[in-house]
N, CA and C atoms of all chains as a GROMACS GRO file, in nm:
protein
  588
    1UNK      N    1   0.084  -0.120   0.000
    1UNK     CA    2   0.000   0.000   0.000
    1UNK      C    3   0.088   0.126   0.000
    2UNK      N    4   0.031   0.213  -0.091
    2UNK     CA    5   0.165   0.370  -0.103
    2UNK      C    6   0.105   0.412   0.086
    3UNK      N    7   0.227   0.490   0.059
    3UNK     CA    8   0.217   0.590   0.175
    3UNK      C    9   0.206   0.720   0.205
    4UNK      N   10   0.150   0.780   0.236
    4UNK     CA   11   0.133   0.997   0.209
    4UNK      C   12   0.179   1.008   0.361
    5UNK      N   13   0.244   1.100   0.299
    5UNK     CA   14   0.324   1.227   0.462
    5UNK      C   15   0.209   1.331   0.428
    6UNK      N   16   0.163   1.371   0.521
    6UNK     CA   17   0.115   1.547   0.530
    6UNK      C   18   0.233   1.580   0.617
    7UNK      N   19   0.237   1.720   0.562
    7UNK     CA   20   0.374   1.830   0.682
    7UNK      C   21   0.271   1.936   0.699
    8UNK      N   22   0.262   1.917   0.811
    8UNK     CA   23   0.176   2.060   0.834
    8UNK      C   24   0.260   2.184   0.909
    9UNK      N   25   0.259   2.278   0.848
    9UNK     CA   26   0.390   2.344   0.880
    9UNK      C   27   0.386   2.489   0.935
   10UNK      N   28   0.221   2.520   0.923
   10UNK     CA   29   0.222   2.690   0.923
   10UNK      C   30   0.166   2.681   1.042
   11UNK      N   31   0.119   2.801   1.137
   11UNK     CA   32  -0.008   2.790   1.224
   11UNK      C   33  -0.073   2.809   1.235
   12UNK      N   34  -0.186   2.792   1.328
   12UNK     CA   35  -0.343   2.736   1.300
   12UNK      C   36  -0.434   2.844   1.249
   13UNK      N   37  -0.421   2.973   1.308
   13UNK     CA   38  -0.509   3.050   1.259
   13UNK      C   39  -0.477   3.166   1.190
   14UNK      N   40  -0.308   3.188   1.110
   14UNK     CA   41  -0.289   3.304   1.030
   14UNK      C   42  -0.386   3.281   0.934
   15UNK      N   43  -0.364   3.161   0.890
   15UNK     CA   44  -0.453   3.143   0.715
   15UNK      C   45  -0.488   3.038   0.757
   16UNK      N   46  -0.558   2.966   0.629
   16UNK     CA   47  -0.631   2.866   0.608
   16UNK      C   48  -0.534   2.749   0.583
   17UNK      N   49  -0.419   2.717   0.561
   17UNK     CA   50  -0.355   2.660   0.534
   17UNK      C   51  -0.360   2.488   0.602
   18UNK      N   52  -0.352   2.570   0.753
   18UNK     CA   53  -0.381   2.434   0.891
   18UNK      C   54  -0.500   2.375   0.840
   19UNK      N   55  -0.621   2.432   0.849
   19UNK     CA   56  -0.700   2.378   0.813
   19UNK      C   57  -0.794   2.268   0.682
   20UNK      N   58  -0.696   2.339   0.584
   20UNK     CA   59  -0.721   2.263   0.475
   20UNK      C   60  -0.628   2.170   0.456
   21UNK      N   61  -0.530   2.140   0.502
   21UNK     CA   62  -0.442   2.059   0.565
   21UNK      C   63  -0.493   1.892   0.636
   22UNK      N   64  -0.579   1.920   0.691
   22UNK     CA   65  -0.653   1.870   0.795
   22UNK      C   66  -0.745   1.790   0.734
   23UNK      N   67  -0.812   1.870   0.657
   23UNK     CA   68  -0.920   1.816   0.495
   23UNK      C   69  -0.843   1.766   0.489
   24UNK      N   70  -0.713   1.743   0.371
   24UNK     CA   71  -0.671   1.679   0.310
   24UNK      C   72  -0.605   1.521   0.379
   25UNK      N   73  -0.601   1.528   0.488
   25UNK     CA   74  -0.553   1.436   0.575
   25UNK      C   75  -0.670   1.333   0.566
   26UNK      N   76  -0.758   1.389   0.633
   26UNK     CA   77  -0.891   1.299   0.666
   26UNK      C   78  -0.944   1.251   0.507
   27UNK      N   79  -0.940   1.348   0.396
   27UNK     CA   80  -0.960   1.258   0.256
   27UNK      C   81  -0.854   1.165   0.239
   28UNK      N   82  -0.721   1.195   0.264
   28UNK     CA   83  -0.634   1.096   0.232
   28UNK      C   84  -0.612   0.950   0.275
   29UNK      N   85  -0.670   0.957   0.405
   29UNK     CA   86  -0.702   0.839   0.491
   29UNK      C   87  -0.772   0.780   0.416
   30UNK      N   88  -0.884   0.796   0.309
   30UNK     CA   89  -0.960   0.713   0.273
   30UNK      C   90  -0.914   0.607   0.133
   31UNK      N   91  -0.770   0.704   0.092
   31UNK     CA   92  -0.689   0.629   0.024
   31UNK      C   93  -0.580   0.528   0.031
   32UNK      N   94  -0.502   0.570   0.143
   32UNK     CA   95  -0.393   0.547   0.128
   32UNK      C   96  -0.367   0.544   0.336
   33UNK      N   97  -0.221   0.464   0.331
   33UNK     CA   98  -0.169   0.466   0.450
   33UNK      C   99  -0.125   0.642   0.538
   34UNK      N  100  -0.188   0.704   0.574
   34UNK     CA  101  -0.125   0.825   0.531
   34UNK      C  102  -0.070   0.842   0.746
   35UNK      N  103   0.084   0.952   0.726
   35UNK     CA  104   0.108   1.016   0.820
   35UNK      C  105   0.136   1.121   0.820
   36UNK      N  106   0.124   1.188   0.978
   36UNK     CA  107   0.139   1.353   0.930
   36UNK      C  108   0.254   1.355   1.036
   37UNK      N  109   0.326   1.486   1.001
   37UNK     CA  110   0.423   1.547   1.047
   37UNK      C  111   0.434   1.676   1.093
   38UNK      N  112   0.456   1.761   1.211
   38UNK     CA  113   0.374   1.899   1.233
   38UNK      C  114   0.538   1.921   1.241
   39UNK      N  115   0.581   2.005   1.200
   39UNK     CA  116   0.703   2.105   1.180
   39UNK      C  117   0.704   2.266   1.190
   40UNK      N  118   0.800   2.299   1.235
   40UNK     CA  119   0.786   2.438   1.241
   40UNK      C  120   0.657   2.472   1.307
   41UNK      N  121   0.597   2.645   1.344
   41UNK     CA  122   0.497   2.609   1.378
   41UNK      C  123   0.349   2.595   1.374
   42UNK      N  124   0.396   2.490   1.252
   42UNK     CA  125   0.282   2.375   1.285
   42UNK      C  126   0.229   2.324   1.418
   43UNK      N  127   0.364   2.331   1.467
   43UNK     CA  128   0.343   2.240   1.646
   43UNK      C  129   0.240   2.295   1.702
   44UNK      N  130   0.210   2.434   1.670
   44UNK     CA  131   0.102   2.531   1.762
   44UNK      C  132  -0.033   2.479   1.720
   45UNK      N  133  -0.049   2.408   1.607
   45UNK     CA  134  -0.167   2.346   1.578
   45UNK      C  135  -0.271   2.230   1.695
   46UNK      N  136  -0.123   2.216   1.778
   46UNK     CA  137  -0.177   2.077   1.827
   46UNK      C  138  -0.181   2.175   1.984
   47UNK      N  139  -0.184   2.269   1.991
   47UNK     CA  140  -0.150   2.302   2.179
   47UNK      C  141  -0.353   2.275   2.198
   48UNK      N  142  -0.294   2.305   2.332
   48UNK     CA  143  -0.440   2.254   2.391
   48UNK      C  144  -0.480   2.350   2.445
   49UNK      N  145  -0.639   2.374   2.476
   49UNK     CA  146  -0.653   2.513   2.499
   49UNK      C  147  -0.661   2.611   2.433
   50UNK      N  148  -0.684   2.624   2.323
   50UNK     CA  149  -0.696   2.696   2.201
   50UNK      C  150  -0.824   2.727   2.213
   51UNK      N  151  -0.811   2.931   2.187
   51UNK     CA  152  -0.957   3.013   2.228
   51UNK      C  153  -0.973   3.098   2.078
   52UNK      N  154  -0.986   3.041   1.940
   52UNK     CA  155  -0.954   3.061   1.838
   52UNK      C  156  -1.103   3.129   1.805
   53UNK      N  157  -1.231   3.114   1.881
   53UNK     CA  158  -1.339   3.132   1.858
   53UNK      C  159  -1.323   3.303   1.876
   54UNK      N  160  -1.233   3.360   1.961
   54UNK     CA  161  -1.214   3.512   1.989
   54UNK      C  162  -1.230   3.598   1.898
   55UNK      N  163  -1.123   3.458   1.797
   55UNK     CA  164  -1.111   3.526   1.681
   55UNK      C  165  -1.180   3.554   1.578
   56UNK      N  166  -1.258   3.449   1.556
   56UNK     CA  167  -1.365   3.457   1.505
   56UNK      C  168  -1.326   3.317   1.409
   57UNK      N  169  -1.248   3.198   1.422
   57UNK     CA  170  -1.203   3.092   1.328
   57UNK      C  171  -1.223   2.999   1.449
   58UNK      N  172  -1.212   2.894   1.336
   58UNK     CA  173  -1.288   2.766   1.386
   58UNK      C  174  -1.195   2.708   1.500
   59UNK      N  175  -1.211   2.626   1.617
   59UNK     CA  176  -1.100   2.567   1.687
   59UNK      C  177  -1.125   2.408   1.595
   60UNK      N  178  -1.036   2.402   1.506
   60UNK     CA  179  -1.033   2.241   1.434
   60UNK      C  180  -0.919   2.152   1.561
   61UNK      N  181  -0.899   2.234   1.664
   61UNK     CA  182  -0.779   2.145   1.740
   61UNK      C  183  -0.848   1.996   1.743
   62UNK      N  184  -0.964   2.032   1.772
   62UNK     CA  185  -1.056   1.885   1.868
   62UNK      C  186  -1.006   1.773   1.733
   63UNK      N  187  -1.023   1.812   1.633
   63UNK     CA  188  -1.071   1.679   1.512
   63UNK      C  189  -0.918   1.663   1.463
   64UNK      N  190  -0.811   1.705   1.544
   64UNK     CA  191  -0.684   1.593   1.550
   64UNK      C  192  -0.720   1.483   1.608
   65UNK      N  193  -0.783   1.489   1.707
   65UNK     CA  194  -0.830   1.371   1.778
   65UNK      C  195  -0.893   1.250   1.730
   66UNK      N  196  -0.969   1.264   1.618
   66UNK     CA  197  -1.039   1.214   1.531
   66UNK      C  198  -0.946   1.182   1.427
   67UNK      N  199  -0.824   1.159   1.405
   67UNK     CA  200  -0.782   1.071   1.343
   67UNK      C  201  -0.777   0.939   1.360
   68UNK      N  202  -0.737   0.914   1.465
   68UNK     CA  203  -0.737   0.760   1.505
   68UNK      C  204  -0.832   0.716   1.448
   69UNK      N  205  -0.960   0.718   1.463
   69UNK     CA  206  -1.098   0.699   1.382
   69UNK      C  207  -1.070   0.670   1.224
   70UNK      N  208  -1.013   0.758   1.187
   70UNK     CA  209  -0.962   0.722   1.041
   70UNK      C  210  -0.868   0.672   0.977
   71UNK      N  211  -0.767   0.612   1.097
   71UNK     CA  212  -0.691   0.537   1.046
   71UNK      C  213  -0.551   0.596   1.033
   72UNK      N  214  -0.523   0.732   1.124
   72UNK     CA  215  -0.434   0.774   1.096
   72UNK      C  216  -0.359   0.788   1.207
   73UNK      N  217  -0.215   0.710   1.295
   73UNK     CA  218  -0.210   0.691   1.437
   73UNK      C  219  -0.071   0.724   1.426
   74UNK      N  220  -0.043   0.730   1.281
   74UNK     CA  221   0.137   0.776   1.258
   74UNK      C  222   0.179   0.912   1.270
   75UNK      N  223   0.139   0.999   1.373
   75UNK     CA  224   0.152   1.108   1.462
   75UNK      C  225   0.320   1.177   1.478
   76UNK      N  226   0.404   1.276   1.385
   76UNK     CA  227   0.508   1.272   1.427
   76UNK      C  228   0.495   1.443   1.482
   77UNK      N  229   0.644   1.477   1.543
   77UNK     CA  230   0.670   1.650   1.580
   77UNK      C  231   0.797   1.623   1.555
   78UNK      N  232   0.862   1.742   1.526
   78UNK     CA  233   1.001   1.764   1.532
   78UNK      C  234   1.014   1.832   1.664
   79UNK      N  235   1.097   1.752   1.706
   79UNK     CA  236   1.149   1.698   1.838
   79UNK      C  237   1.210   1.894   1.906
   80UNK      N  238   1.324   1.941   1.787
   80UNK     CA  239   1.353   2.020   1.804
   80UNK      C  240   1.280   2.173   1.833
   81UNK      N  241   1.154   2.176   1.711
   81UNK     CA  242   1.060   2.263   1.676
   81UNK      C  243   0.943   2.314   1.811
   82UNK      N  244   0.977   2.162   1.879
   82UNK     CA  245   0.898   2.200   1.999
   82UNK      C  246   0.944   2.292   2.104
   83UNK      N  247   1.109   2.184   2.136
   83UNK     CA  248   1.212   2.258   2.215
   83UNK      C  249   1.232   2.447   2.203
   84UNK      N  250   1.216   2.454   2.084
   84UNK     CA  251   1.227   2.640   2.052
   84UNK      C  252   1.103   2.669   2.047
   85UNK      N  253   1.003   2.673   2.071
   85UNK     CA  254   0.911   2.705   2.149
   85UNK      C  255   0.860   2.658   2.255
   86UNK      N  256   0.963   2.616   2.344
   86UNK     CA  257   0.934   2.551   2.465
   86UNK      C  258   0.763   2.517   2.500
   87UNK      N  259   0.746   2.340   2.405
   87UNK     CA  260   0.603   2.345   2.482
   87UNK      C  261   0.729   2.156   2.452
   88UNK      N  262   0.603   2.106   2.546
   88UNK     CA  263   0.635   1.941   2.584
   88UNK      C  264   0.523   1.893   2.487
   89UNK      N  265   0.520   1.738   2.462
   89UNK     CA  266   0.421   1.660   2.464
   89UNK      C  267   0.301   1.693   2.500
   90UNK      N  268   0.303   1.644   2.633
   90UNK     CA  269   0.190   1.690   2.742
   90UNK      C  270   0.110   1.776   2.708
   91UNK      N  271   0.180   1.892   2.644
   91UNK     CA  272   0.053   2.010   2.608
   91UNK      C  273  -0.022   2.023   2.483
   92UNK      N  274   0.015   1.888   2.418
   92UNK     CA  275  -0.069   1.897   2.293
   92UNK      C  276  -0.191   1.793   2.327
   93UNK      N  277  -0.328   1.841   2.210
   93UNK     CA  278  -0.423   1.751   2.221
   93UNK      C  279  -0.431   1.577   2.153
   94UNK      N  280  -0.322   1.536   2.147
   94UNK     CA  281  -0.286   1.421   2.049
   94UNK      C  282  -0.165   1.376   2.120
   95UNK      N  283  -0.136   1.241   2.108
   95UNK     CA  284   0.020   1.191   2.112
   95UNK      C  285   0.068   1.206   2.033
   96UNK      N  286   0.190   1.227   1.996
   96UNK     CA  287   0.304   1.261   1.874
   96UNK      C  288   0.428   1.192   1.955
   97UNK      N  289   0.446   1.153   1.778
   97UNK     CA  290   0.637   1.068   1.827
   97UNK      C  291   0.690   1.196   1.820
   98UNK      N  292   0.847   1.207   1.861
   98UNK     CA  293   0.926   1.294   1.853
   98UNK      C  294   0.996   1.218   1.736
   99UNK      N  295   1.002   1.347   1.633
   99UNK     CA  296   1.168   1.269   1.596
   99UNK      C  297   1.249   1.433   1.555
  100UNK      N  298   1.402   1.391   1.528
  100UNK     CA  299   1.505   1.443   1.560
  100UNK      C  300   1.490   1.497   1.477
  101UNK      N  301   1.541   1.672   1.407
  101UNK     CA  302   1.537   1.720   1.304
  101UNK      C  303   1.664   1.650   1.155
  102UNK      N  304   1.752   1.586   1.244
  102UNK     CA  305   1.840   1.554   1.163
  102UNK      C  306   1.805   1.461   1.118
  103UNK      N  307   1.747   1.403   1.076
  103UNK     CA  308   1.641   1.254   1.030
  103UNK      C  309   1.502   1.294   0.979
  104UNK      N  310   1.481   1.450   0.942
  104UNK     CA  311   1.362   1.433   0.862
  104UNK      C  312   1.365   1.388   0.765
  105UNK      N  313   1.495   1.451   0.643
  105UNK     CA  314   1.508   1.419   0.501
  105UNK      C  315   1.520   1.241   0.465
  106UNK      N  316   1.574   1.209   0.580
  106UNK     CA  317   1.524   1.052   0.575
  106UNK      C  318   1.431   0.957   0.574
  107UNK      N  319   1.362   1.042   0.695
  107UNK     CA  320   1.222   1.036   0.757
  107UNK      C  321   1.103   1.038   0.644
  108UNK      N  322   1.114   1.195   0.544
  108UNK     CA  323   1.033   1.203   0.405
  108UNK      C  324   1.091   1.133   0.272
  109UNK      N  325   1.172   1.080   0.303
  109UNK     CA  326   1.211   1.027   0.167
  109UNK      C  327   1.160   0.877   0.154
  110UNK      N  328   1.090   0.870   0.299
  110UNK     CA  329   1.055   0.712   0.259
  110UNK      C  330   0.900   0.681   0.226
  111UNK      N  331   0.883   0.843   0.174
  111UNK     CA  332   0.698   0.789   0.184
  111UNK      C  333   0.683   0.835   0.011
  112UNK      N  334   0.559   0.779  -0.076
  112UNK     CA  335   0.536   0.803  -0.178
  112UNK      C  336   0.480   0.915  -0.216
  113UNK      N  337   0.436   0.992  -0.106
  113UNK     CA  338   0.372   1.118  -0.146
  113UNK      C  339   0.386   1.200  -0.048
  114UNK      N  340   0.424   1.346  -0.074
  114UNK     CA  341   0.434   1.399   0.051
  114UNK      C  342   0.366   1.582   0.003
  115UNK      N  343   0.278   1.616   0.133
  115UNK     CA  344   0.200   1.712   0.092
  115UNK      C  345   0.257   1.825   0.188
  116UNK      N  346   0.274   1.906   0.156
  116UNK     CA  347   0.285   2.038   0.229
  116UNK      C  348   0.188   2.128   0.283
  117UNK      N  349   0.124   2.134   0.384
  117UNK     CA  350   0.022   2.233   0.430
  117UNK      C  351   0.072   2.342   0.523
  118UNK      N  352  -0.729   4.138  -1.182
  118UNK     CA  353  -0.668   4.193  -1.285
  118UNK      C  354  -0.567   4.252  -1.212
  119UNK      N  355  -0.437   4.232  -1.260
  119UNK     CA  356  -0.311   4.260  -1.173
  119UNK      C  357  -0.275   4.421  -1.273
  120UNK      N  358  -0.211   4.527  -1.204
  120UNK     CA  359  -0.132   4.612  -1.268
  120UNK      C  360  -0.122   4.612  -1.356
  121UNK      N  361  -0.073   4.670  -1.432
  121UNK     CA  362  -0.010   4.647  -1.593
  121UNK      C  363   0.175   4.595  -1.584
  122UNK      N  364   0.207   4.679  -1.445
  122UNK     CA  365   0.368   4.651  -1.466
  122UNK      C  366   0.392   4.521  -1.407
  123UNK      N  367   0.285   4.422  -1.368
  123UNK     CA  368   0.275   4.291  -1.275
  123UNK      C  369   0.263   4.170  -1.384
  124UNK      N  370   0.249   4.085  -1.348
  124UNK     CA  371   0.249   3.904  -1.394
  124UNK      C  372   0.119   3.907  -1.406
  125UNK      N  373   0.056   3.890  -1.526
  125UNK     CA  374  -0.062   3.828  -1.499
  125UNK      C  375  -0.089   3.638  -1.534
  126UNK      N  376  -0.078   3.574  -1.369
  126UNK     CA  377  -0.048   3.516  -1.357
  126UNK      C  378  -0.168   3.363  -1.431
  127UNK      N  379  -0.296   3.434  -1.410
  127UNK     CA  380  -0.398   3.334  -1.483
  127UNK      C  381  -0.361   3.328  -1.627
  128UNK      N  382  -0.361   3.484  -1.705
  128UNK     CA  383  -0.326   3.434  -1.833
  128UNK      C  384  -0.211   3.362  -1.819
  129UNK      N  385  -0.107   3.338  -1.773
  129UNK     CA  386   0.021   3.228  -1.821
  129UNK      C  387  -0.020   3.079  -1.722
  130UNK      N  388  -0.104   3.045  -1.668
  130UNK     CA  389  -0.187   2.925  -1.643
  130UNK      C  390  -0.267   2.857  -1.786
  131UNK      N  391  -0.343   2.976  -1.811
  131UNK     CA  392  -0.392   2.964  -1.967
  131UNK      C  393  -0.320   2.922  -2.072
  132UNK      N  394  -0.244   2.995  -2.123
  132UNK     CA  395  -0.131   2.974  -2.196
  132UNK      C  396  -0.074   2.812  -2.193
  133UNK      N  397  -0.010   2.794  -2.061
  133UNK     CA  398   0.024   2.650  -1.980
  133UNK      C  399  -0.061   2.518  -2.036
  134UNK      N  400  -0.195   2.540  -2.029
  134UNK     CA  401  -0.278   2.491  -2.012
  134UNK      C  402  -0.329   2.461  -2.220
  135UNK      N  403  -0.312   2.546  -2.282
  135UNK     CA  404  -0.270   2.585  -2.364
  135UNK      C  405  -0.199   2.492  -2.513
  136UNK      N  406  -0.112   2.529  -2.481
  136UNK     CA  407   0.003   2.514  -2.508
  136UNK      C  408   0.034   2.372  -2.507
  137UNK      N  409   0.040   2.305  -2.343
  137UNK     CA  410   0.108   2.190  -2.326
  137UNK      C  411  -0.011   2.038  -2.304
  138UNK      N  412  -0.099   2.119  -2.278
  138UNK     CA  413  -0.253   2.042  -2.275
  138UNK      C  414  -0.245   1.985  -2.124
  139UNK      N  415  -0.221   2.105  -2.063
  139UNK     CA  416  -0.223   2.035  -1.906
  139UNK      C  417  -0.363   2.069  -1.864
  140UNK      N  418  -0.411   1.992  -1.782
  140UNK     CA  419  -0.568   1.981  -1.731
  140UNK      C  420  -0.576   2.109  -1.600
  141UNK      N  421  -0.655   2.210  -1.601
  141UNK     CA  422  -0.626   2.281  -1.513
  141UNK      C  423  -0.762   2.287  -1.401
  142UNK      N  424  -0.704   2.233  -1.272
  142UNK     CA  425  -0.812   2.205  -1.170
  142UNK      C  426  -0.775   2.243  -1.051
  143UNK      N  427  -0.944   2.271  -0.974
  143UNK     CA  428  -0.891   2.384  -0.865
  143UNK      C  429  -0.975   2.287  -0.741
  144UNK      N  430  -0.958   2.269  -0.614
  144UNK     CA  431  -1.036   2.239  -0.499
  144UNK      C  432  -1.140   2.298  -0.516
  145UNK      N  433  -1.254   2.227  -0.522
  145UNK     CA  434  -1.400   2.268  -0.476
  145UNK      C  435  -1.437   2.317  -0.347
  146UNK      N  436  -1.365   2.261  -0.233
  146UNK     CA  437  -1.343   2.287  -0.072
  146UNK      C  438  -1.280   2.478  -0.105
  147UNK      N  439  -1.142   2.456  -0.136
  147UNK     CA  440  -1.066   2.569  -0.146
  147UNK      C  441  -1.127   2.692  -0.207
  148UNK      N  442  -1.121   2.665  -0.321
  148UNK     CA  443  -1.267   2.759  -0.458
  148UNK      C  444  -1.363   2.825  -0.345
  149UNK      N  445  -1.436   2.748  -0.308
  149UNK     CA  446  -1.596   2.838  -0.285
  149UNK      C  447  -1.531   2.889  -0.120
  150UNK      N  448  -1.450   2.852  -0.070
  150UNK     CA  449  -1.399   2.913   0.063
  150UNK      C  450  -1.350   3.056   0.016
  151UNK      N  451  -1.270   3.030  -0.114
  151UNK     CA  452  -1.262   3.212  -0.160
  151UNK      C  453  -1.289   3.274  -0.274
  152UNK      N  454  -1.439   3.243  -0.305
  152UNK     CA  455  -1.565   3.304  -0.388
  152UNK      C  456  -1.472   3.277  -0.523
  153UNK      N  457  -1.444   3.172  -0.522
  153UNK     CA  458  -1.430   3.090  -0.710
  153UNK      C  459  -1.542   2.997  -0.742
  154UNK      N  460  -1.623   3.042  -0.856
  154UNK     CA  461  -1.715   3.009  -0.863
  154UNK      C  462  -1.738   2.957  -0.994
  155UNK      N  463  -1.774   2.858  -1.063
  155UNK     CA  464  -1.813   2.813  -1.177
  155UNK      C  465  -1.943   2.839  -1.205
  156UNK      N  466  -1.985   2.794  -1.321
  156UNK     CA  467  -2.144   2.817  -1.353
  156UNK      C  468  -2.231   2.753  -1.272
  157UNK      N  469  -2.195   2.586  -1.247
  157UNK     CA  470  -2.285   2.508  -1.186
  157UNK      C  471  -2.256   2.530  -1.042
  158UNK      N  472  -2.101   2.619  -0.979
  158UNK     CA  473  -2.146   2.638  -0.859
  158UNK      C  474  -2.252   2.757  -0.833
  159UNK      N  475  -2.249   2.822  -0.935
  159UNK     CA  476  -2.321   3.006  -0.888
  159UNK      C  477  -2.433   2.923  -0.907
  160UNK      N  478  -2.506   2.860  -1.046
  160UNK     CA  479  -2.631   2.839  -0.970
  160UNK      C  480  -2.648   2.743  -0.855
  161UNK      N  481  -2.602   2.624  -0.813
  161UNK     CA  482  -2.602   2.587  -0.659
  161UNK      C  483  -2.609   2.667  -0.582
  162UNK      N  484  -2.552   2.736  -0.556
  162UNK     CA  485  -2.517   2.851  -0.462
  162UNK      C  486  -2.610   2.973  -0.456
  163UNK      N  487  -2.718   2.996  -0.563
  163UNK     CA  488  -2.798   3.104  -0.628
  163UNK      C  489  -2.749   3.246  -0.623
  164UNK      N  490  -2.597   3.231  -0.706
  164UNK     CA  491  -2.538   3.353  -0.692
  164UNK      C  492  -2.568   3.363  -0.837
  165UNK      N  493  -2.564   3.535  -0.917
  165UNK     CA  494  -2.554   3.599  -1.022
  165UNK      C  495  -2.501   3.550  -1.135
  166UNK      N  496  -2.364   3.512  -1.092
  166UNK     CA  497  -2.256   3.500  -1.182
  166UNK      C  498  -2.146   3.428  -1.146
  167UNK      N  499  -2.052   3.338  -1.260
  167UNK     CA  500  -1.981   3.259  -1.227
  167UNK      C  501  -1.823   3.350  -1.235
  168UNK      N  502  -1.736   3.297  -1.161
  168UNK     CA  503  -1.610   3.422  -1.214
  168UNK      C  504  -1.485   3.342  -1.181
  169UNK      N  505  -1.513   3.208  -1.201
  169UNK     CA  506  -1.404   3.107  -1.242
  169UNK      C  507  -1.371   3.062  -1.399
  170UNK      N  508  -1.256   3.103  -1.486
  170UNK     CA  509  -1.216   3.086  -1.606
  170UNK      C  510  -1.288   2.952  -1.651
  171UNK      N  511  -1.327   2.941  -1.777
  171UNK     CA  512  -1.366   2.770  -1.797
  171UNK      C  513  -1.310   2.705  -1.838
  172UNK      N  514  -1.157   2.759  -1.814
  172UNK     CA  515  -1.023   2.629  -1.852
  172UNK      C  516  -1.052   2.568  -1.747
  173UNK      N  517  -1.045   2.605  -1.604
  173UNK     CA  518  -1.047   2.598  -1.502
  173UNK      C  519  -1.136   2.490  -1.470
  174UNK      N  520  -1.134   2.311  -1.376
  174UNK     CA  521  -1.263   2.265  -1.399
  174UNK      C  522  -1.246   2.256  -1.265
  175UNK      N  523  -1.324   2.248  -1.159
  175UNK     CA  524  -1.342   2.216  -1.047
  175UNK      C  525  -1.381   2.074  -1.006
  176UNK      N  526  -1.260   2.032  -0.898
  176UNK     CA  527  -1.302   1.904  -0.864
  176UNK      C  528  -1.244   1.870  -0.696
  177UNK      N  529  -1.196   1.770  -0.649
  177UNK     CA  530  -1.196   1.750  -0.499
  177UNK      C  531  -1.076   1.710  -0.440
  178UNK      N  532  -1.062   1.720  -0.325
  178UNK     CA  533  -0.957   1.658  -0.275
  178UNK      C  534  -0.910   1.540  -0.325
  179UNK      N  535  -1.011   1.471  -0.315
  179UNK     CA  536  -0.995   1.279  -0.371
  179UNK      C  537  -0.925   1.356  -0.479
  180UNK      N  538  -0.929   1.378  -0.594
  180UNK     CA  539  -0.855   1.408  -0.714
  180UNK      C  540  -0.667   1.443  -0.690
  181UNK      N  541  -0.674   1.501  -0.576
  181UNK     CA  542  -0.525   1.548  -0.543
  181UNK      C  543  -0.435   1.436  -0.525
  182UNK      N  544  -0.471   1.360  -0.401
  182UNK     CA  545  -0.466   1.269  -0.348
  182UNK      C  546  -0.453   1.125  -0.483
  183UNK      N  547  -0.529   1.125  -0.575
  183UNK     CA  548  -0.554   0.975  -0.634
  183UNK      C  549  -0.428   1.000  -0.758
  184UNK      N  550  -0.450   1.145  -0.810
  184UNK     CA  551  -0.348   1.246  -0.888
  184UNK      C  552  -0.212   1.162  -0.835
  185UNK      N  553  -0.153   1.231  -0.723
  185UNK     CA  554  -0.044   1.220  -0.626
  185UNK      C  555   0.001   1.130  -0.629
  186UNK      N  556  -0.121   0.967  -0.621
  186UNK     CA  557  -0.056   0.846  -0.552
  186UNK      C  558   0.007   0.776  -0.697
  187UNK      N  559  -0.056   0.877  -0.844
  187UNK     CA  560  -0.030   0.797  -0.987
  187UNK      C  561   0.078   0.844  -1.064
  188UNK      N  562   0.083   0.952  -0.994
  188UNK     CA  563   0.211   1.062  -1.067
  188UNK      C  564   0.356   0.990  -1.028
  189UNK      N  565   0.440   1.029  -1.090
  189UNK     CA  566   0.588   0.990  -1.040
  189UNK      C  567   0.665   1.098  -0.984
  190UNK      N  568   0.585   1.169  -0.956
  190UNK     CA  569   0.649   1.329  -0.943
  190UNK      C  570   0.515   1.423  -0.909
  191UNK      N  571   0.542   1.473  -0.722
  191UNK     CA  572   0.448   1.584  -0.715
  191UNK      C  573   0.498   1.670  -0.694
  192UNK      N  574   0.452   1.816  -0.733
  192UNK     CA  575   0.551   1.945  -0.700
  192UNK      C  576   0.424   1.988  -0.605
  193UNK      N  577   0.430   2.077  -0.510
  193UNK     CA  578   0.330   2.203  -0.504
  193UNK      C  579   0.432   2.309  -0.402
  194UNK      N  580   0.326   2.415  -0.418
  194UNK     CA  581   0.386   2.539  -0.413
  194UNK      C  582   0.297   2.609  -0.265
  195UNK      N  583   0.313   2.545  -0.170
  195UNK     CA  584   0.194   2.599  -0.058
  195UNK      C  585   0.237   2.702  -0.017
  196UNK      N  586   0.127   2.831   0.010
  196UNK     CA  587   0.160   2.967   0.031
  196UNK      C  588   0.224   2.971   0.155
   0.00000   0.00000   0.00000
């Protein structure tokens, strides 16, 4: 079975980017093995506690959660990306592996498709 | 309609499209999130007028995705 990376890379509520991101994840699940990767900050996508309604945009934090449901449990962060914005694990709404920044280009080179959001 | 001293970047999509006979398609999700509209969306929608080019065909995520998994090569350009 191919495999899709999503990189979700921007954060959650400058643009639309996170969000259609998110679409594309949950359609992709219905194809393919798919995992996502939150980089850069992306990471802010996943904090918890998000009062995005202030703003007047949607809080999509909750329906990370709702991957598992679809088949999607291959959860990564750059390990580092977090560290410079000092948040942990713990404070996101999802589990995420860590992995090392020096092992992404390895990390994406092993999947058949890889999407940028 | 961009400047005059600017890119006008749809006509050289056109052209592209054109020229090399590439299929030119836009998210239906994405599109109507920022008022791109085809004929059959304006009337769905019961708007006036359509003001998406009709090189242009509108279709879905699944398309990106099924595109992606057949291609040997994906580029994109995310803002």
């Amino acid at each position: 079975m191919k495999r899709i990376l999503f990189t979700q890379s921007r954060p959650p509520h400058g643009g639309i980017n996170a969000q259609e991101g998110l679409d594309a994840i949950l359609m992709g699940s219905a194809f393919a093995e798919c995992a996502v990767l939150f980089q850069g900050d992306g990471v802010y996508q996943l904090l918890k506690h998000q009062q995005p309604e202030r703003l007047g945009t949607k809080n999509f934090a909750s329906t990370f959660g709702a991957l598992a449901d679809y088949g999607v449990d291959q959860i990564f962060c750059i390990d580092e990306d977090l560290a410079k914005r000092q948040l942990g694990t713990d404070e996101l709404v999802i589990p995420t592996i860590p992995i090392k920044q020096n092992t992404v280009c390895e990390f994406i080179s092993a999947f058949d498709l890889v999407l940028d959001f | 309609m961009p400047p005059q001293d600017e890119t006008d970047i749809r006509a050289e999509w056109l052209s592209l499209s054109e020229t090399h006979k590439v299929e030119l398609i836009t998210c239906i999700a994405s599109s109507l999130r920022r008022g791109l509209l085809n004929k059959a969306e304006a009337e769905r929608y019961e708007r006036n007028a359509a003001n998406l080019n009709t090189a242009f065909e509108i279709s879905g995520l699944g398309q990106l995705i099924d595109a992606g998994l057949a291609a040997d090569r994906t580029v994109t350009f995310a803002a």
